[in-house]
C-alpha positions as CSV (number, residue, x, y, z in Angstrom):
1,X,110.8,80.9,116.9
2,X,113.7,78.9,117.5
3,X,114.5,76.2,114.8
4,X,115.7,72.6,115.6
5,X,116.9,69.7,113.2
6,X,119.3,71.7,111.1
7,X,117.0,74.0,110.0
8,X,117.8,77.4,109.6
9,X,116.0,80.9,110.4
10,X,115.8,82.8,106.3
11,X,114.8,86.3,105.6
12,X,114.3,86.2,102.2
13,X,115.7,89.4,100.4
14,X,113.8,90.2,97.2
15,X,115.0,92.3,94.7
16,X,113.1,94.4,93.5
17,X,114.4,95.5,89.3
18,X,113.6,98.4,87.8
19,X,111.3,98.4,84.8
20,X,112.8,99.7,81.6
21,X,110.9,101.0,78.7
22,X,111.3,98.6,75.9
23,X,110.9,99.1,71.7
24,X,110.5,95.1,71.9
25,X,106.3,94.3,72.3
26,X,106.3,91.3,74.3
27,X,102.7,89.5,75.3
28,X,100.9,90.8,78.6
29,X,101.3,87.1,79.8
30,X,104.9,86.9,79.1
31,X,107.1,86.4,82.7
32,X,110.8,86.8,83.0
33,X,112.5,83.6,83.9
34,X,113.5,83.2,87.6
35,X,116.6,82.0,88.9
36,X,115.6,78.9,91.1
37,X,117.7,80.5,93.7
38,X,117.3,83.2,96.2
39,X,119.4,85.4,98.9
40,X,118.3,85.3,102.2
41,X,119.2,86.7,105.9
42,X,120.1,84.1,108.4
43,X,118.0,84.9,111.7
44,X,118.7,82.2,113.5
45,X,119.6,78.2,113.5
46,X,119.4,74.7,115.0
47,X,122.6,74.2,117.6
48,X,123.1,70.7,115.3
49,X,123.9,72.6,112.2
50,X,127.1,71.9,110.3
51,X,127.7,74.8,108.7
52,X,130.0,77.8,110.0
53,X,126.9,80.2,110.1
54,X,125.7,83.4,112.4
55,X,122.9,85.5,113.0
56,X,123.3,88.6,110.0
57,X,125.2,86.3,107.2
58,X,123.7,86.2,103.7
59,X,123.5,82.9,101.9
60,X,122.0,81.6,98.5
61,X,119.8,79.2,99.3
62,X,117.6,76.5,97.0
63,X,114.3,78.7,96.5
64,X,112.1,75.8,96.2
65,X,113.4,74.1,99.5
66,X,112.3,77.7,101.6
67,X,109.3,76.6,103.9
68,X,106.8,79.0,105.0
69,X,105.6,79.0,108.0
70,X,102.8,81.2,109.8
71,X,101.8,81.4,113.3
72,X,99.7,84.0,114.6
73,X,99.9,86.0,112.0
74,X,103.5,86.2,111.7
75,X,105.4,84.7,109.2
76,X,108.5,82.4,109.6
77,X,111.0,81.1,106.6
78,X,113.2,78.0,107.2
79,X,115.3,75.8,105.0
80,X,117.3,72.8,105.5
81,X,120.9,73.5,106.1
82,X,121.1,71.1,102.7
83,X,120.0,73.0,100.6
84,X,122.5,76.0,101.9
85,X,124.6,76.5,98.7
86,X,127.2,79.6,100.1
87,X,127.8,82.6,102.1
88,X,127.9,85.8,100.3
């Protein structure tokens, strides 16, 4: 897939913590707040982007923003070059 309109080609990288045994009882409902930002793999990108990218950087991108895409069967992530917050 090749993206076009400044959008640009994410593999998300999820992280993955370890559990830790705790003396605190918490309810089986209770979640962990999540960071409304995620790290991602830059596959590839629009020629019409602004931003100083290439294929293997990783960025922090606007979770919300990611759209998923699937074509078939495979799945494709893309995000506006907007909602690009940095290179880590």
């Amino acid at each position: 897939m090749k993206p076009f309109n400044r959008h640009v080609l994410i593999k998300p990288i999820e992280k993955e913590e370890p559990k830790k045994e705790s003396l605190i009882v918490l309810p089986t409902d209770y979640k962990k707040p999540e960071s409304p930002h995620l790290i991602g793999e830059v596959l590839d990108f629009a020629v019409d982007i602004s931003l100083p990218l290439s294929c293997g950087d990783k960025v922090i991108f606007e979770k919300r923003m990611l759209n998923k895409i699937q074509i078939d069967g495979k799945t494709y992530y893309l995000v506006l070059e907007n909602y690009i917050y940095g290179r880590i």
